[in-house]
KEKE-3310 file (N, C-alpha, C; in steps of 0.2 Angstrom, whole numbers, plus 5000, padded with zeros to 4 digits):
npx = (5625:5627:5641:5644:5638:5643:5656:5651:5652:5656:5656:5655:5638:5637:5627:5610:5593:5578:5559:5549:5552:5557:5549:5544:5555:5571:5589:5604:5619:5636:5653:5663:5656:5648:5631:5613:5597:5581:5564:5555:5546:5552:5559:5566:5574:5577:5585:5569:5562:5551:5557:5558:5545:5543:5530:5527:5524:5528:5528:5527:5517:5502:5507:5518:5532:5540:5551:5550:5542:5542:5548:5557:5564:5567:5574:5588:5595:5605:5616:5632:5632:5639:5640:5634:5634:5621:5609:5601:5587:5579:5571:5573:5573:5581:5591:5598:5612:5617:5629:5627:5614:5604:5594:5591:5577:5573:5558:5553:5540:5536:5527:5525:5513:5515:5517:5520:5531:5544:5557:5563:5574:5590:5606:5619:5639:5647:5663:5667:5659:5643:5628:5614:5600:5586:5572:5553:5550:5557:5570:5589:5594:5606:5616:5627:5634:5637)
npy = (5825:5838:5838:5842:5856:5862:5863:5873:5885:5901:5904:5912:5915:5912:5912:5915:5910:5910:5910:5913:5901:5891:5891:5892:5884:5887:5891:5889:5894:5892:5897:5886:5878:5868:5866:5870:5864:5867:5863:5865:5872:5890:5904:5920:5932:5948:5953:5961:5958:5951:5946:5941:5925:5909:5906:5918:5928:5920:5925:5940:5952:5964:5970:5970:5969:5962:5948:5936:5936:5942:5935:5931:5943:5945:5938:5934:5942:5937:5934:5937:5935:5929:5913:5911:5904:5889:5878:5863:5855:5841:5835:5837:5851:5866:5882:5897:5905:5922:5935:5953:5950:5943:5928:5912:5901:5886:5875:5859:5853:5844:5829:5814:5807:5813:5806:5808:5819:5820:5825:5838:5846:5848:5846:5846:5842:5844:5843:5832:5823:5822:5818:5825:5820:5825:5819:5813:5807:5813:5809:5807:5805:5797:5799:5799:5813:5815)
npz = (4669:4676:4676:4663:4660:4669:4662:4654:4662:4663:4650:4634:4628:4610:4601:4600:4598:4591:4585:4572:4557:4566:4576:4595:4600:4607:4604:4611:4608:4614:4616:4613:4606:4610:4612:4617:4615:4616:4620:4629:4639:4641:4647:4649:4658:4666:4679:4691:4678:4667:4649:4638:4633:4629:4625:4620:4602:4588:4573:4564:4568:4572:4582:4582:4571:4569:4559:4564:4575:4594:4599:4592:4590:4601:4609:4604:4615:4624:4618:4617:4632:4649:4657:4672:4684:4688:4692:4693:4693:4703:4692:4679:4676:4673:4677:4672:4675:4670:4667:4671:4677:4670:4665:4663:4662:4662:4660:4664:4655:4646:4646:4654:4645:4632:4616:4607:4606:4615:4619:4633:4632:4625:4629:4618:4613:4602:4600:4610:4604:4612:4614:4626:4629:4638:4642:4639:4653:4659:4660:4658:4642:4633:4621:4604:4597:4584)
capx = (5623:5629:5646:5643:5634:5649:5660:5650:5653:5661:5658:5648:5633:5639:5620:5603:5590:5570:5556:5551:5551:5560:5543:5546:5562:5575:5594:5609:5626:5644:5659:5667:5654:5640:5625:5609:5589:5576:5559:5549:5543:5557:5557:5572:5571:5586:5584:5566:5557:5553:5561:5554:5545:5540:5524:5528:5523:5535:5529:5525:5508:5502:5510:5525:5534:5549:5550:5553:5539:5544:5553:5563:5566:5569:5579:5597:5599:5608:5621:5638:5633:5642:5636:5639:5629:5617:5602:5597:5583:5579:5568:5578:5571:5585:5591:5604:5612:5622:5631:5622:5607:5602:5594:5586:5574:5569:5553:5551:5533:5535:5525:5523:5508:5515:5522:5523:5534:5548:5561:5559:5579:5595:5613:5625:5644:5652:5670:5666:5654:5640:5622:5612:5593:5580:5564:5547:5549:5562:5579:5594:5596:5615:5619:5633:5632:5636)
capy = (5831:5844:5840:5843:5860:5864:5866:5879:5892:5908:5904:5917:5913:5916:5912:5914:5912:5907:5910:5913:5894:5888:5893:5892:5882:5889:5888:5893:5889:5892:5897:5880:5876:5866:5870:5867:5866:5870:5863:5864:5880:5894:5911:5923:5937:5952:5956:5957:5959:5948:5947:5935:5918:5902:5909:5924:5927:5919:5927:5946:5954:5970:5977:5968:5968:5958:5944:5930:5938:5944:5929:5933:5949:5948:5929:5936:5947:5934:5933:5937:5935:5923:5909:5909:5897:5886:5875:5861:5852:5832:5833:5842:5862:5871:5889:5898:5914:5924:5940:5958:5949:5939:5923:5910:5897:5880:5870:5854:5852:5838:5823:5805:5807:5814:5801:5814:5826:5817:5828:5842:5849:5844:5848:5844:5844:5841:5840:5823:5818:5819:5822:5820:5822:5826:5814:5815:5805:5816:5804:5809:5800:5799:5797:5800:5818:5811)
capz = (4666:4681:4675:4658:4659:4671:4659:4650:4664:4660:4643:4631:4620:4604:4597:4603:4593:4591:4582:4564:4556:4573:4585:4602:4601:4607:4602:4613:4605:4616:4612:4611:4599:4612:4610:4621:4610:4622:4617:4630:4640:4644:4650:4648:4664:4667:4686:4691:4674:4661:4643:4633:4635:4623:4624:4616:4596:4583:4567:4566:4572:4571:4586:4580:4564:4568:4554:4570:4579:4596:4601:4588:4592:4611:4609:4604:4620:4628:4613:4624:4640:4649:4661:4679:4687:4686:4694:4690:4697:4702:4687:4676:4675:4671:4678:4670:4678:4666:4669:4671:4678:4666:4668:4657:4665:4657:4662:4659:4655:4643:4651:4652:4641:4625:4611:4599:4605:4619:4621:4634:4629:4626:4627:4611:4615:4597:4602:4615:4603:4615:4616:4635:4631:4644:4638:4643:4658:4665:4661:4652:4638:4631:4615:4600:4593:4575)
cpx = (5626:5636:5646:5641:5640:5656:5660:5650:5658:5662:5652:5647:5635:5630:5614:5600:5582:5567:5554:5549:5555:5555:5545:5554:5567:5582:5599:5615:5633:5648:5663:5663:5647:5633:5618:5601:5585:5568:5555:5548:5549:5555:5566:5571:5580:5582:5577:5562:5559:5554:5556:5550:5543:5536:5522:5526:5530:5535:5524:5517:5507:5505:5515:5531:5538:5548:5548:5548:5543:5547:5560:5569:5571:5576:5587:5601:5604:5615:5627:5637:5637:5638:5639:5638:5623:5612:5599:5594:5582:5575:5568:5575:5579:5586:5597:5605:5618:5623:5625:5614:5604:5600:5587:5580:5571:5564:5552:5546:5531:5534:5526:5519:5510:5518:5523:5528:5536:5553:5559:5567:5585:5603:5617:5630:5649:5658:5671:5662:5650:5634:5618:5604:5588:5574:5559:5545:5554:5568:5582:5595:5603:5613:5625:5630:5632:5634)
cpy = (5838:5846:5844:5853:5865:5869:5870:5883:5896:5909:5908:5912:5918:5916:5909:5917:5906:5911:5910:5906:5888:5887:5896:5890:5888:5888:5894:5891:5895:5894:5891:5875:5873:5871:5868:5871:5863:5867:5863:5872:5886:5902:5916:5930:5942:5953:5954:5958:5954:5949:5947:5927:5914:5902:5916:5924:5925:5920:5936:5948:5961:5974:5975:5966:5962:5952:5937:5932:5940:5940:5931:5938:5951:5941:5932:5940:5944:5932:5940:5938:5930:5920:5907:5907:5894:5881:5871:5856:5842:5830:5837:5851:5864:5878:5889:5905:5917:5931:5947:5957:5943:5930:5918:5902:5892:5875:5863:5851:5846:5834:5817:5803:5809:5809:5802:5817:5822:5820:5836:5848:5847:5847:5842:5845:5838:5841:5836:5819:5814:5822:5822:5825:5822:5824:5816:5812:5806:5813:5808:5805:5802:5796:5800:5807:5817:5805)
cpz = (4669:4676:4668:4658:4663:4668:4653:4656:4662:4653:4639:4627:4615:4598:4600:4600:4595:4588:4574:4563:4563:4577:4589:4603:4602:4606:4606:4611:4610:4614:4611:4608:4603:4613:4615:4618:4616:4617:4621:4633:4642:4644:4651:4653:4663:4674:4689:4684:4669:4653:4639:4636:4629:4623:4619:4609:4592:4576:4569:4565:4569:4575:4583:4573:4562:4564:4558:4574:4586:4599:4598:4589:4600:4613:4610:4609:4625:4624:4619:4629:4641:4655:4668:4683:4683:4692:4692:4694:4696:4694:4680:4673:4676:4673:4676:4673:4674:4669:4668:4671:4675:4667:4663:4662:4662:4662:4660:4659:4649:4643:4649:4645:4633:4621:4607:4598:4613:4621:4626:4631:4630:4625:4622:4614:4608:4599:4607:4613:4606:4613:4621:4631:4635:4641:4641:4649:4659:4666:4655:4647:4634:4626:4609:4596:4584:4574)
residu = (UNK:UNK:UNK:UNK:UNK:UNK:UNK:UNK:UNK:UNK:UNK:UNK:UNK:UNK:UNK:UNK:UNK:UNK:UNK:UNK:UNK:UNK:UNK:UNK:UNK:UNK:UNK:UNK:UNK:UNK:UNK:UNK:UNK:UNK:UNK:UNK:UNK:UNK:UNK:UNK:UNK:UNK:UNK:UNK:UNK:UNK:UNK:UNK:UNK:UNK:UNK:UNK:UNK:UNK:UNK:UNK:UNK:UNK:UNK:UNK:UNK:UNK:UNK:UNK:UNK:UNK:UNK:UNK:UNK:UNK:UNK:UNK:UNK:UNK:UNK:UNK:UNK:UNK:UNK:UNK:UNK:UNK:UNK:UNK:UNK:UNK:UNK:UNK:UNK:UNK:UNK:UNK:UNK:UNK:UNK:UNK:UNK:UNK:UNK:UNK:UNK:UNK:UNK:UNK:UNK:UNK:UNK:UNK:UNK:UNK:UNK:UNK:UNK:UNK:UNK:UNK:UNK:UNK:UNK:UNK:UNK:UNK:UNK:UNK:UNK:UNK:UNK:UNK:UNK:UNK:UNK:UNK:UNK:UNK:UNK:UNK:UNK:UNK:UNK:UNK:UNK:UNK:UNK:UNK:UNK:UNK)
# end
């Protein structure tokens, strides 16, 4: 997986997106088209203050009108950043560091106990016809993007 995610630095999001009929999921798509879907907890920070989280509303409130609730709203701020590091834990949590700050952080809070809901996110990488999913027991699972 390291290498994999590797060979998204320096590369801008050309598409960040959530809520609305999405929820919480989150969708980051690449310039070379990979893409990485986010289901379980994330949190989007620029320096020390936070953005957005998966916690956030994803359809509009009273304070908030945005059609995508404020997920919606706050999600796309990472479209052109680029990605210039990364972090990734024995049990796959996710840190992403993109330029001027910005920094997106995945949880994997999707356990042993669930058999509803198994994936906690997973990187796509259509031009190697790959996809590596992070399960609810914390393993990669490889398989064919088509």
């Amino acid at each position: 997986m390291e290498s994999k995610i590797k060979n998204l630095i320096a590369q801008p999001i050309v598409k960040s997106s959530a809520g609305g009929a999405a929820g919480s999921t989150l969708v980051l798509e690449f310039e070379d088209k990979s893409y990485i879907f986010i289901w379980c907890s994330w949190r989007i920070e620029q320096g020390a203050q936070v953005i957005v989280t998966s916690s956030d509303t994803i359809s509009p409130t009273d304070n908030d009108s945005s059609p995508n609730g404020f997920i919606g709203e706050k999600s796309p701020i990472l479209e052109g950043r680029k990605l210039i590091n990364f972090n990734l834990t024995p049990h796959y949590d996710l840190e992403m560091l993109f330029d001027d700050e910005y920094r997106l952080r995945i949880f994997c809070d999707i356990g042993h106990s669930r058999e509803d809901y198994n994936i906690n996110w997973e990187l796509n990488i259509p031009t190697e016809n790959i996809s590596i999913e992070i399960n609810n027991h914390f393993e990669e699972c490889r398989g064919k993007y088509e």
